[in-house]
N, C-alpha and C positions, 0 to 999 in steps of 0.2 A: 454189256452191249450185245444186242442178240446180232444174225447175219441170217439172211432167208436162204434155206436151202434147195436140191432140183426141184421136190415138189413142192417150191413156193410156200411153204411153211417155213417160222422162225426156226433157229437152232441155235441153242444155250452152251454156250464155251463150257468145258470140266472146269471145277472149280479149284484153285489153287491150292496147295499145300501149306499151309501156316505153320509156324514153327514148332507149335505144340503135335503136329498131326506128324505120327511115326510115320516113315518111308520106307521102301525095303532098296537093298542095295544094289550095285548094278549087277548082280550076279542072282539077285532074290535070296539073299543069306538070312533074310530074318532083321527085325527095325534095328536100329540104329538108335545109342542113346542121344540124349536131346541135350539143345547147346546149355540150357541150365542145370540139368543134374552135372554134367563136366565140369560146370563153374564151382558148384556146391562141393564138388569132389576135391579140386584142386585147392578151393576154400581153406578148406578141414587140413589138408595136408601140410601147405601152408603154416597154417593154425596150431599145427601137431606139437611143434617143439613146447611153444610158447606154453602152452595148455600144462603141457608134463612140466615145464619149470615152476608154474604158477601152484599146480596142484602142489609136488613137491618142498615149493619153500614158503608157499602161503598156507593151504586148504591144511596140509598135513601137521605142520605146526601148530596151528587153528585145535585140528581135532582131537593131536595128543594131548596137549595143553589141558583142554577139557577134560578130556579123560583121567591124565595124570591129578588132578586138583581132586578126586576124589580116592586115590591114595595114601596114605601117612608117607614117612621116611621109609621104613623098610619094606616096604611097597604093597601091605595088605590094602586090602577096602576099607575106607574110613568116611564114608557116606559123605554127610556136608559138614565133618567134623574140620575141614581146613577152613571153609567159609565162614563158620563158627569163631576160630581161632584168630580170623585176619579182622572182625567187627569186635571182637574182645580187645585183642591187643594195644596199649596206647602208642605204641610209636606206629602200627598202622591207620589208625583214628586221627592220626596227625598225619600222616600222610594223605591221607582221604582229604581232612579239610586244606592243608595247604594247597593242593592239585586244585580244588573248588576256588581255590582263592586266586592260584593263576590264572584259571580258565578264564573267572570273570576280569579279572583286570588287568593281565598285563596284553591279552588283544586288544581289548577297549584302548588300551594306552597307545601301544603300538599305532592301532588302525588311527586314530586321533592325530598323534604326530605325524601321522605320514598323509593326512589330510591337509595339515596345516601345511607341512613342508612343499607338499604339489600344490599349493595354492601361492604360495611366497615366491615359487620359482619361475612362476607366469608373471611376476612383476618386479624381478633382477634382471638386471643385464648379465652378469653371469652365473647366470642359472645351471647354464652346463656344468662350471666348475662345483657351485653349491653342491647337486646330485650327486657330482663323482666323490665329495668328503662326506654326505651321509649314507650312499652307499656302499664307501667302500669298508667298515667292519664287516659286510655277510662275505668278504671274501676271506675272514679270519675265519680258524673253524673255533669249533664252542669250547673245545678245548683250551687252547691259545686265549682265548675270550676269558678264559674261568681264570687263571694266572694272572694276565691285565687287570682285570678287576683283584683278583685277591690283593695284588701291590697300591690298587687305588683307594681302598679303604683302609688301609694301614690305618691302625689308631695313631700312630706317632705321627702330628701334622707334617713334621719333616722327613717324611716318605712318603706319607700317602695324600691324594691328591686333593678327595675329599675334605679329609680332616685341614688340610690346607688353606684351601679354600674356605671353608667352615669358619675357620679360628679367624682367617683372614677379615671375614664379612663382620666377624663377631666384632674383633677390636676394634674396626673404625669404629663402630658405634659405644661399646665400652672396653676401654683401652685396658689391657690386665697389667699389673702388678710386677715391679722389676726386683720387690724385696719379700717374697711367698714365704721365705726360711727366717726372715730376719725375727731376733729376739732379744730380750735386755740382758745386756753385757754383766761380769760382777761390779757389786758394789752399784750400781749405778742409780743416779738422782731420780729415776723414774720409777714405776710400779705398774703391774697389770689391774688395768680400767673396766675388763671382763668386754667379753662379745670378741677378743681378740688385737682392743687396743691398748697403747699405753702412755699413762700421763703421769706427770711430774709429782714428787712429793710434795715440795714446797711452792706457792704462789711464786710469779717471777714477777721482777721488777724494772721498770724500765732506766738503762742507764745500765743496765747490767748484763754484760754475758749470758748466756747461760749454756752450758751442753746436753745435746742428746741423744747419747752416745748407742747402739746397737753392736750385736754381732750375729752371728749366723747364716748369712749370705754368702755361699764359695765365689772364690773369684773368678773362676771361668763364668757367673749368671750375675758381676757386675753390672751396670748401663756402660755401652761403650762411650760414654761421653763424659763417667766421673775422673774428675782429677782430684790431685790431694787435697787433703782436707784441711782445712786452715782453723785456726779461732776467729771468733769473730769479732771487732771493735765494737768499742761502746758507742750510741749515737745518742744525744740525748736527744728523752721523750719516743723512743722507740726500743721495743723490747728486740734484740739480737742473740744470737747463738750461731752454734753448729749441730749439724746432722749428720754422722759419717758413722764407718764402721770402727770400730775401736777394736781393732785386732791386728797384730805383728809376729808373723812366722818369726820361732826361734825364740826359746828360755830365753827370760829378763830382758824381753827387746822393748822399750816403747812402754808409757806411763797410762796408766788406768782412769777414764774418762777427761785424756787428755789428747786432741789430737795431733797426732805423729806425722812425719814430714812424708813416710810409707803409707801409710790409711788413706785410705779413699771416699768423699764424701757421696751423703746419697742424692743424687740428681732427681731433683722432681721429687721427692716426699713430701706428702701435705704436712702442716705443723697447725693444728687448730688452737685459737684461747678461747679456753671456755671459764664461765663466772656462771654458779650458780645453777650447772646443766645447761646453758645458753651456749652457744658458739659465739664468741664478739667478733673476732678476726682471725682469720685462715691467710695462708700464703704458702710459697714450696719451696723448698730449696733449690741455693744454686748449685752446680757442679762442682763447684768445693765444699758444698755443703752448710755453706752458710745462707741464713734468711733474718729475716725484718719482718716486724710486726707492728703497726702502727701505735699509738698511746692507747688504745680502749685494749689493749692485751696487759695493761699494767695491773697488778695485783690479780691475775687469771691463772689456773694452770694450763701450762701447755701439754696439747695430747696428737698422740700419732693415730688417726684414725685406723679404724680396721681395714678398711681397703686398700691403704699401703699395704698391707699382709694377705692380700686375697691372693690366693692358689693360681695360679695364670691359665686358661679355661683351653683346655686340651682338645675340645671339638668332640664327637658321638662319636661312642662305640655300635658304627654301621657291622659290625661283623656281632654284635650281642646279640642274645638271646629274641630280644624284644626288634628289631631292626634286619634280622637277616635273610627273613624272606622280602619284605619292600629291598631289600640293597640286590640281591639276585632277580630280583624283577626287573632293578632299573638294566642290571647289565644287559637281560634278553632283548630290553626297549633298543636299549643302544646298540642291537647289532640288525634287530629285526624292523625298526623302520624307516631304513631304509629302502627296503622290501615292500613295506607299503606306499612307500613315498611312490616307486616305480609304475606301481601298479593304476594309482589312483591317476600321477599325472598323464599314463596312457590311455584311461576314462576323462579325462577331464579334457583330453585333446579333442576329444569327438563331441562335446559339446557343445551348439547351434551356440554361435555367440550373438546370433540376431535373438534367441531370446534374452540372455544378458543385458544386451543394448535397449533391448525395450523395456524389463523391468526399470534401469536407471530413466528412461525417458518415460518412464510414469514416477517418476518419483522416491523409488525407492532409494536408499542411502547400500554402501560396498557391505554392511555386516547382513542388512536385509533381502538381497542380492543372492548372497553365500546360504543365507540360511531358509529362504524360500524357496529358490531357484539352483543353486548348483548342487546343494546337499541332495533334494531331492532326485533330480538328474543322476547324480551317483550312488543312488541306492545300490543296484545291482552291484555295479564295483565295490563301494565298502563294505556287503554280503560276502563279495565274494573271499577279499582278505580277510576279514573277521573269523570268519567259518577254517579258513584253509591255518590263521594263526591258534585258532582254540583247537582243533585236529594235532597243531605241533606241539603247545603248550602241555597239552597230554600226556606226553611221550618225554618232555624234559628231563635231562638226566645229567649232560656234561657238565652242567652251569654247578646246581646244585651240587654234584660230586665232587666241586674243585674249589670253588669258592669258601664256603663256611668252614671254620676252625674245628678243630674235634669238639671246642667247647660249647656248637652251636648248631651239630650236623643234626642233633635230633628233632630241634625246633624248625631246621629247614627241611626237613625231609618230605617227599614224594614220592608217589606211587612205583614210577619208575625205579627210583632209588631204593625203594623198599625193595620190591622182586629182585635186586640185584644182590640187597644185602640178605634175603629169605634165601636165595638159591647158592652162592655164594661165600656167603657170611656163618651164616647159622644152618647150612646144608639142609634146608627144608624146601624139598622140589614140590608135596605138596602145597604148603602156602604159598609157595611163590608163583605155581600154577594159578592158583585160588588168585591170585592179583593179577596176572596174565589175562586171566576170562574179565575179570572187572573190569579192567583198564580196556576189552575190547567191544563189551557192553554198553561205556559211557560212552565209547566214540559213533556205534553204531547208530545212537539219534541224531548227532550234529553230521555224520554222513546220509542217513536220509533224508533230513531238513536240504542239506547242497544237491543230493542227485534230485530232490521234489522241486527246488528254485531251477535249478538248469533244465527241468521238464518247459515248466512254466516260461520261461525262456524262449524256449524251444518253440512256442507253440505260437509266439506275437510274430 
């Protein structure tokens, strides 16, 4: 705004000072720094610690690491004769591909269930409680976790939880075997039939007893439900016997395929007649070990089929060779998705449920819903667990150290676990350097893919 001065001409105000424009002081000492170099100053200062810790226990370890990898043991120059040594070696080559085999799957698995688990808890009423039992393993550390699981795969079902369950599922569907040991007694009427059964000498006849006598069964892996064993009567027109073990603790106790008032019959043993390679009539015995056979078992021999003697089915050996990286995969799922569970259901809360409501009001059904509509909506979130679980996957070390048997650490081994056993183990700082630098190479793509997504991010 101008203002006319005496001689009626305009006059222009000095123009103000802006921030950028130095001042001098009230004294005329010379400018004055400016309010943003002080900011920048105090910035840095601020900054200072942080920077020396970073350099210190990031940058420096960073740079020896590299450096030392091109040293042997006694610490001459040994060019890229470690990186040489670490693509040679077979349990490092197993550690490369196992590490590739976590990266790719046990995130995918993780991120999956924890997709699935924030989806199920939008449609429980205690949902709250759900969360707090799938997340609370991350509050175990990996440690603690490796032990847990080491006791859950016990091969012996009666320890391990697994195997328990396992055997569990197996029998209802084929029931195992109460007589694995059982075998023909001396002297006895019967004979091995090969494949592991055993049938009668002589054809049997109806109207007539007959015995079928075993031994071999300890008494502690009796059935708890055999009682003694009895003879059986004659019925006419029906072939009868017994089925029992023919054994009595104690020199000259108890008569030789005769059963004793001590002996125990076998409960539930199949007794097949067979004529001519045929089966006519099957039936099993009772708990004192007697059974019946209808008239078409007359003039048949009778046979103990082989699966009365099948091996009673012990469940997988999850700590084998073949099995113990999927078994240490599953234990990371079980601690880490809950992790993702968290993650996803706090993306999934910000999702517009007026789109939801409109896909079903066009028609769509709940799987086409999830698979159109909400998956896509949670890209971002499922990028972002995915990325931050293959970054951790990398670096796996407690699981793997604790879990596998001596007899199966070599087929579980990883990178991590390498450089520990290279530095460590076999006192080689250059290879284990040499696995140091690799292991921060692979991470370095799946770290620019997340800081290039969070640019992109960034910029909607």
């Amino acid at each position: 705004m101008t203002t006319p001065d005496a001689g009626g001409t305009a006059a222009v105000p000095p123009a103000r000072p802006t921030a950028r424009t130095s001042t001098t002081g009230p004294r005329g000492s010379g400018p004055r720094r400016s309010v943003t170099r002080t900011r920048k100053s105090v910035a840095v200062l601020f900054l200072l610690p942080a920077l020396v810790l970073l350099g210190a226990l990031v940058l420096y370890p960073i740079g020896f690491s590299v450096l030392r990898s091109f040293f042997d043991t006694g610490g001459d120059f040994a060019g890229v004769d470690n990186y040489e040594t670490m693509f040679e070696d077979d349990g490092i080559r197993t550690a490369v591909k196992n590490t590739a085999i976590w990266v790719v799957f046990a995130p995918a698995v993780a991120t999956a269930l924890g997709l699935i688990f924030a989806v199920l808890t939008e449609r429980v009423r205690w949902s709250t409680a759900f969360k707090i039992v799938i997340f609370m393993p991350m509050a175990i550390s990996m440690l603690a976790a490796g032990i847990i699981f080491r006791l859950v795969y016990e091969a012996n079902p009666d320890r391990g939880v697994a195997n328990a369950v396992w055997v569990g599922v197996h029998d209802t569907f084929a029931e195992s075997s109460h007589f694995p040991s059982g075998h023909l007694a001396a002297r006895s009427p019967m004979k091995e039939a090969g494949g592991g059964a055993f049938v009668t000498r002589e054809p049997v006849r109806a109207g007539q007893p007959v015995v079928l006598p075993l031994t071999g069964v300890p008494p502690g892996k009796m059935p708890d439900d055999a009682k003694p064993a009895k003879p059986a009567a004659a019925e006419p027109g029906k072939v009868t016997g017994t089925a029992w073990q023919d054994f009595t603790r104690g020199k000259g106790r108890g008569g030789v395929n005769v059963p004793d008032a001590v002996e125990l019959g076998y409960p539930g043993i199949k007794i097949e007649a067979v004529k001519d390679g045929e089966v006519v009539a099957s039936t099993t015995a009772a708990d004192d070990g007697t059974f019946a056979l209808p008239k078409e078992a007359d003039g048949a021999l009778l046979r103990y089929p082989a699966a009365n003697f099948r091996q009673p089915y012990d469940g997988v050996n999850w700590l084998g060779p073949s099995l113990i990286t999927p078994a240490v995969i599953g234990s990371y799922v079980w601690m880490w998705a809950g992790f993702a569970m968290v993650l996803i259901a706090a993306g999934l809360a910000s999702v517009p449920r007026e789109l939801l409501e409109a896909a079903r009001v066009d028609g769509a059904n709940e799987w086409q819903v999830f698979r159109r509509v909400t998956v896509p909506l949670l890209a971002p979130v499922l990028a972002v667990v995915l990325v931050t679980l293959m970054i951790n996957v990398m670096k796996i070390f407690d699981l793997v150290f604790v879990i596998p048997p001596g007899s199966s650490k070599d087929e579980a081994n990883v990178l991590a676990v390498q450089l520990y056993n290279s530095a460590f183990g076999d006192q080689n700082d250059g290879v284990a350097s040499a696995i140091a630098v690799l292991l921060f190479l692979l991470v370095i793509p799946v770290m620019w893919f997340n800081m290039r997504r969070l640019r992109r991010e960034a910029k909607r």
